[in-house]
C-alpha positions, 0 to 999 in steps of 0.5 A: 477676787477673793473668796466672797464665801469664806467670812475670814477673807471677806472680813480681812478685805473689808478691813483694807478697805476701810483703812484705805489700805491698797491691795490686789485680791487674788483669784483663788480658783485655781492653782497658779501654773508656773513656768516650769508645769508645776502649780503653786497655791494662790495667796489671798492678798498683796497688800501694799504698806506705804513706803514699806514692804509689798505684804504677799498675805495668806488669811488664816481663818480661826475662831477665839476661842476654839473647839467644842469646849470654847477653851481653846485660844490662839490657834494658829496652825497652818498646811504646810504647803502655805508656808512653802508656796509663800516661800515661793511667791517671795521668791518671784516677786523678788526684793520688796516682797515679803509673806506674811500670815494673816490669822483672822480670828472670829471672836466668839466669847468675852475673850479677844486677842487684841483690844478692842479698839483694834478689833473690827465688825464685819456682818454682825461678827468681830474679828481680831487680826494678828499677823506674822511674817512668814520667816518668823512663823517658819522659825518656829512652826513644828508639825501638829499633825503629819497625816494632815501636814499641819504645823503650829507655833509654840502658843508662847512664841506666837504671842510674843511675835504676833501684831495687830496687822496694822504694825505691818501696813503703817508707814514709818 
């Protein structure tokens, strides 16, 4: 089950399940453990697109803007041990299965990455979802911050590669 406590999350699955979009929650309170005794981080969701790609997603909770100066936009920073246990996970679920990063972004002043008409309200707070697939945010993620092993992309890039979640769990 995902994590009720965290807003982000519980606002990305309230979000499936009203576009009746299929999905597993994953139980994220502990690590998974692999065949060969090492764990690997749980992702918050597989969500299945019709007649496309199974999505293993990773919701990355933000708020738009960001910071004590509310000018910060478009944060999309990650650990890098997200990208690699992504990695990992298409790997054993094989063809089919592909990572994509959720950004969850709460929307806190007049400003939202997405329009409003793609914007969604869960408990009072509105959310803009931009998603990302993992081979695109590897691409171009370059470390913010080694004592943390953070990585970002290039605000630029991740405007012009980043969607309205629902591009990725549409047919067609």
């Amino acid at each position: 089950m995902a994590n009720r406590d965290n807003h982000y999350e519980a606002a990305f699955e309230e979000f499936l399940r009203a576009r009746g979009v299929p999905y597993v929650a994953v139980d994220e309170a502990r690590r998974s453990l692999m065949a060969d005794g090492e764990s690997i981080k749980s992702l918050d969701f597989i969500v299945a697109a019709p007649g496309r790609t199974t999505w293993l997603v990773d919701v990355k909770g933000r708020r738009f803007p960001s910071g004590d100066q509310t000018c910060h936009y478009w944060k999309n920073w990650a650990p890098q041990e997200d990208l690699v246990s992504l990695a990992q996970w298409e790997s054993i679920f094989g063809e089919g299965f592909q990572g994509l990063l959720v950004f969850a972004y709460h929307i806190l002043g007049n400003r939202a990455p997405l329009p409003a008409e793609r914007c969604f309200c869960f408990r009072d707070r509105l959310y803009g979802f931009v998603a990302i697939g993992l081979d695109d945010y590897s691409a171009w993620a370059r470390p913010i911050s080694p004592s943390w092993d953070t990585v970002a992309m290039p605000t630029a890039e991740f405007r012009r590669l980043g969607r309205a979640v629902e591009t990725f769990l549409t047919s067609g």
